[in-house]
C-alpha positions in Angstrom: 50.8 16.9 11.5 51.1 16.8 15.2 48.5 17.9 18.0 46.6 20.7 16.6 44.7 21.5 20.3 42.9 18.4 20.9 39.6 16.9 19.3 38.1 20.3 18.8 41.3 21.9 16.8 41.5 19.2 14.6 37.9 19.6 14.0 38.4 23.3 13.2 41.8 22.3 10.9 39.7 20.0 8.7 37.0 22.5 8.1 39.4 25.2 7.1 42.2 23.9 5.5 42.8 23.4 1.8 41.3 19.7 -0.1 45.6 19.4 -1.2 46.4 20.2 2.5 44.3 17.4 3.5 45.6 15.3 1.0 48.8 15.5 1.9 48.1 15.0 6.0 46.5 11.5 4.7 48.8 10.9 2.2 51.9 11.3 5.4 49.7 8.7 7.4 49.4 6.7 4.9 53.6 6.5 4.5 54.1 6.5 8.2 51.4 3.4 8.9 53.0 1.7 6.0 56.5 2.4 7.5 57.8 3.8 4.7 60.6 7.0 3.8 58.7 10.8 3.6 60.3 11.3 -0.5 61.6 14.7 0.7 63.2 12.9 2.6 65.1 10.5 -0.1 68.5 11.1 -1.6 70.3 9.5 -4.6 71.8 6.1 -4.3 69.3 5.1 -1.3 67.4 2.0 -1.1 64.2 3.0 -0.5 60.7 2.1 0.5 58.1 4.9 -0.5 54.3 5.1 -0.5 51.9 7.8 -2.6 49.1 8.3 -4.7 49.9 8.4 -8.2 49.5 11.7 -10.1 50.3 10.7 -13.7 51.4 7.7 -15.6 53.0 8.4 -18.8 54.7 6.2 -22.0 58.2 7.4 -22.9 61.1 6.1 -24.4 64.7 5.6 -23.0 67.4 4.7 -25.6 64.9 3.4 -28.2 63.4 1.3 -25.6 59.3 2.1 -24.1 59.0 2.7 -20.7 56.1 3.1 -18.4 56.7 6.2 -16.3 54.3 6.9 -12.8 55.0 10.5 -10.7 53.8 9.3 -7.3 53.2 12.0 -4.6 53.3 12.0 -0.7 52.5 15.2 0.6 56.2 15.8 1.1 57.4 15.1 -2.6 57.5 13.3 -5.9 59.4 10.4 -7.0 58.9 9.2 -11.0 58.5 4.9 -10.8 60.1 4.3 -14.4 59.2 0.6 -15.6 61.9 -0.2 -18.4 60.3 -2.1 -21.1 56.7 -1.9 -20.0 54.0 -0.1 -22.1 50.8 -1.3 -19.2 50.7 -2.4 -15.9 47.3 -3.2 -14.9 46.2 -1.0 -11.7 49.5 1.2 -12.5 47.0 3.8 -13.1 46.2 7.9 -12.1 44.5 8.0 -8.3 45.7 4.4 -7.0 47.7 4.1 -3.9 51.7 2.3 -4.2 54.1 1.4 -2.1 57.5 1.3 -4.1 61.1 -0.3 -2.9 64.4 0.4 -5.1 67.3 2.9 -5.3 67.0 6.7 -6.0 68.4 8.0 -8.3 68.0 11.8 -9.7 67.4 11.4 -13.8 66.8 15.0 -15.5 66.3 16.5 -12.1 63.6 14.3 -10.5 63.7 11.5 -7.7 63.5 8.6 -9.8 63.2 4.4 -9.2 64.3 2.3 -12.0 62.0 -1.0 -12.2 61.0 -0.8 -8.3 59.3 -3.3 -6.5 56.0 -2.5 -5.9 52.4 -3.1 -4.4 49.5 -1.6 -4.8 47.6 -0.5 -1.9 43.9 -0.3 -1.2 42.4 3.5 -1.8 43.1 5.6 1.1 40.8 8.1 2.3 42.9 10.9 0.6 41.2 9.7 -2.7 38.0 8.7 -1.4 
């Protein structure tokens, strides 16, 4: 993010830069306010604090169990919030903001958080 030549540069970024580019730039001030871990940044077996915007929430099942699955993105990366035994959480849902604690670990090739401790967070402007 960084200077981008003062007040008129930034001006200039914002009216020429991609909506996702954007998103992304609020998305990392979003993370950094809430003191939390870039997910590019996270490797497996790390306890973690993360923050994004979730992208998709899906039911699956894991050894005959249901599980609520939510890919949350920060502009950096994606990690995949997998809620064992849940079907619903009520504001788990496409477009809301989370903050997320628990350890990575990589399942089928993605950043994933088994049953993490969470919050939701009010709409940032990335969404608005």
């Amino acid at each position: 993010m960084g200077d981008r030549g003062g007040w008129w540069g930034r001006v200039v970024h914002r009216l020429n830069a991609d909506d996702q580019v954007l998103e992304a730039e609020d998305l990392q001030r979003t993370v950094e306010a809430a003191g939390a871990i870039p997910m590019g940044e996270c490797h497996e077996r790390q306890e973690v604090c993360v923050v994004g915007s979730i992208r998709s929430v899906t039911l699956r099942s894991h050894a005959g169990a249901q599980s609520l699955e939510a890919d949350i993105y920060d502009g950096t990366g994606t990690v995949t919030l997998v809620f064992l035994g849940r079907k619903h959480i009520p504001g788990i849902q496409t477009g809301r903001t989370v903050k997320a604690a628990g350890m990575v670990m990589n399942q089928d090739s993605r950043t994933t958080i088994f049953n993490p401790r969470y919050e939701l967070l009010p709409a940032s402007s990335a969404s608005a």
